[in-house]
N, C-alpha and C positions, 0 to 999 in steps of 0.2 A: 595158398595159405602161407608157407614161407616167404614168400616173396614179398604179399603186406605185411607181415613181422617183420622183415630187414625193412619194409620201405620207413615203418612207424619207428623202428631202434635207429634208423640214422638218421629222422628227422629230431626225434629224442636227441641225438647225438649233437647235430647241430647246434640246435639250443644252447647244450654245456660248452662245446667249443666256441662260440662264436654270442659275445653278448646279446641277452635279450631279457625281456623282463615276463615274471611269471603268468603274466596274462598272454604272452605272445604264445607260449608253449603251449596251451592250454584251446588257443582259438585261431589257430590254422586252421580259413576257410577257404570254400571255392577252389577245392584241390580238383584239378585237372591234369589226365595224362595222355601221354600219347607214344608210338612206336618209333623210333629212326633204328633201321638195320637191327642191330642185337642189342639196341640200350633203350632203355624206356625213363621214358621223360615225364616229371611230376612237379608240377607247380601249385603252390597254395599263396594265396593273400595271408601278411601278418596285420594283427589290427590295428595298427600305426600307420596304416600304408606299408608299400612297398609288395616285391614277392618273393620267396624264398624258392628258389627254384634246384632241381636235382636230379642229373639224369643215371640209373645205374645198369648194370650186368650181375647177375649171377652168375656167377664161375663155379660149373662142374667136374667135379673126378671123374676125370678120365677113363679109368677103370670099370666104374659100373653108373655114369651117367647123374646122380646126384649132386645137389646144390652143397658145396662147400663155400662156398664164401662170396663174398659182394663188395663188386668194386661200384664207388661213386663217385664223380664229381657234382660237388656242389655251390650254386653262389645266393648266397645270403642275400635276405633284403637290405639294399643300402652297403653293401660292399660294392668294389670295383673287381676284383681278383674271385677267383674261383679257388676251392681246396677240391685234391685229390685224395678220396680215402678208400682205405680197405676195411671188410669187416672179415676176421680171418675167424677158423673154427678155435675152438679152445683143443689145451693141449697140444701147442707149438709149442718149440724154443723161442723165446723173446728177447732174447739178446741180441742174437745176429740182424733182429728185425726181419723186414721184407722188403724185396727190391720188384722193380718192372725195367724189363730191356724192350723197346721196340724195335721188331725185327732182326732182334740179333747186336742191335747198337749196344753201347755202354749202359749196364742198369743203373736209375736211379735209385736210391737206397731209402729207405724213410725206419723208423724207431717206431713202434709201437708203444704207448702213451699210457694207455690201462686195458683190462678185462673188465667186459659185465656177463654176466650167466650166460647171453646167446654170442659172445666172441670177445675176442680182443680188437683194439681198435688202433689201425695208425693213418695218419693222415698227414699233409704238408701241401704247402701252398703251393699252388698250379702254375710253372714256370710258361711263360711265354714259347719257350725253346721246348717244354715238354710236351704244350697244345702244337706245337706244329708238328715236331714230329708225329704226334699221335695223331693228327689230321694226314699226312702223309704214309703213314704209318695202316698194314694191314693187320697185322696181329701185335700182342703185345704176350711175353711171358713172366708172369708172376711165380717168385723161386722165395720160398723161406723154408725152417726146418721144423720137423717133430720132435717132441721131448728125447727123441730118441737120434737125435742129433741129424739125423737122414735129410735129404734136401730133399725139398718137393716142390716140384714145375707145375703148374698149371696155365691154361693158355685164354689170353683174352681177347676177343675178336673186338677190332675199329672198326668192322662196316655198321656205317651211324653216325658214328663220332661226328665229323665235322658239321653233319644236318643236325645233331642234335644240342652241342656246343653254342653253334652257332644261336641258336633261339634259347640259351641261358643269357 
């Protein structure tokens, strides 16, 4: 059940980020998915042509195994490039933003953009150099903080990635 609530809020999400007109949002059809490793893959027809495609992960705490947050990549109908986004719980600090190291390498940083009731959202366009390390790449660890300033790890598994990538 959470998991179609993030898939429907970031397809939502898409929409605002990424132009489209109010019939697009409304008639996303022929939605099909499927598994690679730990990301799961969703494609729908927009009614213009084209398909808007998006593969994600939900990211669990650690601690007692529940869904905190969702990471996706996605590539719009009629884009070239794919965006990377996060959908983080509410009740972070949002200034520091949130970063992804893979494997320990240098993290990339992104800003968090707004809040809606089920998270905040940050996203940035999906570097050549980011897909390959993340194709090369076994884990990934996602670091931002709580209102209460505390940094908080969580751990993103690539096995998938590049089968699932690769067919966006």
């Amino acid at each position: 059940m959470l998991i179609s609530r993030l898939f429907a809020l970031s397809i939502a999400i898409t929409f605002i980020a990424v132009p489209a007109s109010a019939q697009q949002q409304q008639q996303l059809t022929n939605i099909q998915s499927s598994q690679n490793g730990d990301w799961t893959m969703k494609c729908g027809d927009v009614p213009n042509g084209g398909r808007l495609c998006e593969m994600t992960q939900v990211i669990n705490n650690p601690r007692d195994g529940k869904p905190v947050m969702q990471a996706a990549v996605i590539k719009p109908a009629g884009e070239r490039g794919a965006l990377l986004r996060f959908i983080a719980p509410l009740g972070i600090w949002l200034r520091p933003g949130i970063s992804l190291s893979i494997d320990g390498a240098q993290a990339q940083q992104m800003d968090f953009a707004f809040c809606l009731r089920q998270g905040c959202i940050a996203q940035m366009p999906l570097s050549e150099a980011l897909v390959n390390s993340m194709k090369r790449g076994s884990a990934g660890t996602v670091t931002l903080q709580n209102i209460r300033r505390q940094k908080l790890e969580f751990k993103i598994s690539l096995s998938g990635f590049t089968a699932g990538y690769d067919l966006l």
